[in-house]
Every structure is written in C-alpha cells, then in structure tokens.
C-alpha positions in Angstrom: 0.0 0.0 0.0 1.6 3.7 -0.8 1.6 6.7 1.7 -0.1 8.9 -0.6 -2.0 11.3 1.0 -5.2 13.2 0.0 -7.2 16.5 1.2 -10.7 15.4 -0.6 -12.7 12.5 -0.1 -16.1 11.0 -0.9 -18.2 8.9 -2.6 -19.3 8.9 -6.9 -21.6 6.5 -8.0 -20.9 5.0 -11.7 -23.3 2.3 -13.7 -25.2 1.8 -10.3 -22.4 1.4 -7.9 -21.0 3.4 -5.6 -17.3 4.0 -4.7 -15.0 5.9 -2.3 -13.3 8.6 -4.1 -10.0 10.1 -3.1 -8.4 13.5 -4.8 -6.1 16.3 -3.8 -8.1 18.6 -6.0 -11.9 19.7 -5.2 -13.0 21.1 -8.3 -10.8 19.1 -10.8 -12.4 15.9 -9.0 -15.4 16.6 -9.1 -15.6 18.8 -13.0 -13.6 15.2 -14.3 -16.1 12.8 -12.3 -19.4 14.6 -13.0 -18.5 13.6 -16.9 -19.5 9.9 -16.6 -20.3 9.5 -12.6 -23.5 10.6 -11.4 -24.1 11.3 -7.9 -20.7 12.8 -6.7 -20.7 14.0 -3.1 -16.8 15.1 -2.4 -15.3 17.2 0.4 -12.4 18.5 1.6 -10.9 16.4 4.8 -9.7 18.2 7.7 -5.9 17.5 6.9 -4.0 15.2 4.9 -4.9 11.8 5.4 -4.0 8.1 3.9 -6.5 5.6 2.1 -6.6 3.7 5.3 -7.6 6.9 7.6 -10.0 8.5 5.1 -11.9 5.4 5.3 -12.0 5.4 8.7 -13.3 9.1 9.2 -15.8 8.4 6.4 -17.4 5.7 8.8 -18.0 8.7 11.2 -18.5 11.2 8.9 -22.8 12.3 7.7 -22.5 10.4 4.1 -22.1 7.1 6.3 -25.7 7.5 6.9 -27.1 7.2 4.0 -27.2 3.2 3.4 -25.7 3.5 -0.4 -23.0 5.4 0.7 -22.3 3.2 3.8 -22.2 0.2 1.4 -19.5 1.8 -0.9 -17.6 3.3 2.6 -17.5 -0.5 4.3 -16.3 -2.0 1.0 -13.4 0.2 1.0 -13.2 -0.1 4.5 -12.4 -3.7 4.3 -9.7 -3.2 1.4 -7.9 -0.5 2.6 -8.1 -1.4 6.6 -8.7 -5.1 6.3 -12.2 -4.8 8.0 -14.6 -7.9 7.9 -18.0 -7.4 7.9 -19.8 -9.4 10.0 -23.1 -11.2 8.9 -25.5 -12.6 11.3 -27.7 -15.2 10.3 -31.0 -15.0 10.9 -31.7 -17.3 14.2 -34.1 -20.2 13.6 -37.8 -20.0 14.5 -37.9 -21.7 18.4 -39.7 -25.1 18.4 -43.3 -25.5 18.9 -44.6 -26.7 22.6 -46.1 -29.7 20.3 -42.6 -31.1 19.2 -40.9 -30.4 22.3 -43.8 -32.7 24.6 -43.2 -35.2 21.3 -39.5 -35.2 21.8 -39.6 -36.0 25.6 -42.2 -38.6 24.9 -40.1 -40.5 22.5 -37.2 -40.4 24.7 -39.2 -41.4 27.7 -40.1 -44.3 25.3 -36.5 -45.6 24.3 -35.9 -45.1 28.3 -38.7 -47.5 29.3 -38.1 -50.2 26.7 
C-alpha cells in the first residue's frame, strides 16, 4: 500500500455502484467525475490523510448515513483497513410446545423399553 495522502474525499456512483473517491483537488475531482459519474458527493478532509484513515473518518462522517454510501464506505473499508464485515444469520424460529412434549415422549419411550 503507498503513503499517498489526500485532502478530498467521498463517494461517486458509476453504472449503479458506488465507490470511495480520493483526490487532492476539489474542483478538478469533481468537473472530471461529473463527466460519466453521477451522484458525486466530495469534500475537503480536515488534513491530509492516507487511504486507510480517510476510510475510517468516512465511517463517522454524515455520508455514512445514507445506506448506499455506507455500502461503498464498508467495502473500502475492508480493502484498505482489512475490515470484515460481520453477517449474522438469521436465528431459527424456536420449536413448537407440540414437538418439544413429542420429543420428551419418545425419549421417555426408548428409556422404558
């Protein structure tokens, strides 16, 4: 990974996906992605920052809020910082009272034979 750093930051969404964008210029970033990106939301960061730390202030920054932008900001998150998502599975439905009192009868079955 280099130790580039950049002053803007954001997010430019191009055939229906969004990304993370990184620049040192403002308006030549955004005049240059506004040809073929649509949606182009860039700032200027508060200093100089790495890749790696402009991801990481972009998960506390306001575009992290809106769930498109989030998507595109956790992506890069994970490539640039090595974050894992975490995905929970859904937990299965609890069994009914009817199959539990089944279940105990058939043990109490195999017990008494």
């Amino acid at each position: 990974m280099t130790d580039k750093l950049f002053s803007v930051a954001g997010v430019s969404k191009l055939n229906g996906v969004y990304k993370v964008r990184f620049a040192n210029d403002l308006v030549g970033r955004i005049k240059a992605l506004s040809k073929s990106h649509e949606d182009v939301q860039l700032f200027e960061l508060p200093r100089e920052m790495s890749k790696s730390e402009v991801v990481a202030f972009l998960k506390a920054h306001e575009l992290y809020t809106n769930p498109a932008y989030r998507e595109a900001i956790d992506s890069a998150d994970e490539k640039y910082n090595g974050a894992k998502t975490v995905k929970v599975k859904a937990a299965k439905a609890a069994p009914s009272l009817e199959a539990i009192k089944a279940r105990v009868e058939a043990k109490d079955a195999e017990t008494a034979e």
